[in-house]
Structures are given as C-alpha cells and as structure tokens.
C-alpha positions, 0 to 999 in steps of 0.5 A: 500500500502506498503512503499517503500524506496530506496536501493542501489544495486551492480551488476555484474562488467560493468553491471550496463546498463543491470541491469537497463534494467531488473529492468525496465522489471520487473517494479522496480523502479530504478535510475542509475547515469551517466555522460557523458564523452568525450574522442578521439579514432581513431582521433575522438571526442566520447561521452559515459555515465559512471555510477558514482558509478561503480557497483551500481545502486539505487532501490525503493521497499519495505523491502518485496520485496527485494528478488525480487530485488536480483533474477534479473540477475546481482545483486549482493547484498545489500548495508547492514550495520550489515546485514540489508539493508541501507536506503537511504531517499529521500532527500538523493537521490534526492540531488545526483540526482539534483548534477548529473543532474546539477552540473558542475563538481562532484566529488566522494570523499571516505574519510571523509570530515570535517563535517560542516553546514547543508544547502538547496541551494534555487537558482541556478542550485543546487536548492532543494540539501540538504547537507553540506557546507564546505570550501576547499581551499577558495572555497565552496562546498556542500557535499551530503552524502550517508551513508557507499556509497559515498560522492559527491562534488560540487563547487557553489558560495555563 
C-alpha cells in the first residue's frame, strides 16, 4: 500500500463546498475547515459555515496520485514550495483540526509570530494540539503552524 500524506489544495474562488463534494465522489480523502458564523439579514438571526482558509481545502493521497487530485473540477493547484508539493504531517493537521473543532475563538494570523516553546496541551478542550506557546499581551496562546499556509491562534489558560 502506498503512503499517503496530506496536501493542501486551492480551488476555484467560493468553491471550496463543491470541491469537497467531488473529492468525496471520487473517494479522496479530504478535510475542509469551517466555522460557523452568525450574522442578521432581513431582521433575522442566520447561521452559515465559512471555510477558514478561503480557497483551500486539505487532501490525503499519495505523491502518485496527485494528478488525480488536480483533474477534479475546481482545483486549482498545489500548495508547492520550489515546485514540489508541501507536506503537511499529521500532527500538523490534526492540531488545526482539534483548534477548529474546539477552540473558542481562532484566529488566522499571516505574519510571523515570535517563535517560542514547543508544547502538547494534555487537558482541556485543546487536548492532543501540538504547537507553540507564546505570550501576547499577558495572555497565552498556542500557535499551530502550517508551513508557507497559515498560522492559527488560540487563547487557553495555563
């Protein structure tokens, strides 16, 4: 069986919903993180899941299948560095989806944070995240860092 690491991919512009819907159709593994978001409209209270980072959505395929993966309608392309696909590792992509699913507030920061030491969160609602932890106006924060993408922020207590 061949090994199988996680991508990221960029779609077409407020694609990502249907982007996702053909990766599972064509039985690519996949992970799109959204955040549901409440805003008022005609005087009513709505709900809607938002992608977290616009445009991208994560896939779980081997090197040799790639190509598949950029034949689905919407794909746009690979998140490359020196025109070689990124690896994200799985630590990565499970520390972003544990921040996503459970932190209360996350934010997506593009500039470089000060890089501080390297932790594992063993309880509360951030259990099982690994990134680092640094101190923002007298508050702590874990940062999950995925390389040439994002960084994502969450407050915990310490």
């Amino acid at each position: 069986m061949e090994k199988t690491n996680w991508y990221a991919v960029f779609t077409a512009a407020r694609a990502e919903k249907r982007v996702k819907e053909r990766l599972e159709q064509a039985g690519i593994e996949n992970y799109l993180p959204v955040r549901a978001v409440e805003f008022v409209r005609d005087g009513q209270k709505r709900r809607l899941e938002i992608p977290v980072i616009t445009g991208c959505i994560f896939v779980r395929v081997s090197e040799v299948n790639l190509p598949s993966v950029l034949s689905i309608w919407g794909v746009i392309a690979l998140l490359q560095e020196k025109q070689v696909p990124v690896v994200i590792s799985d630590e990565q992509l499970e520390s972003f989806k544990i921040l996503n699913e459970r932190a209360e507030t996350l934010e997506i920061v593009n500039e470089g944070l000060p890089v501080g030491s390297a932790i594992r969160v063993f309880q509360g609602e951030l259990a099982g995240v690994q990134g680092e932890l640094i101190e923002v106006a007298g508050g702590q924060r874990v940062v999950v860092r995925i390389p040439y993408l994002i960084e994502c922020v969450a407050r915990v207590k310490v």
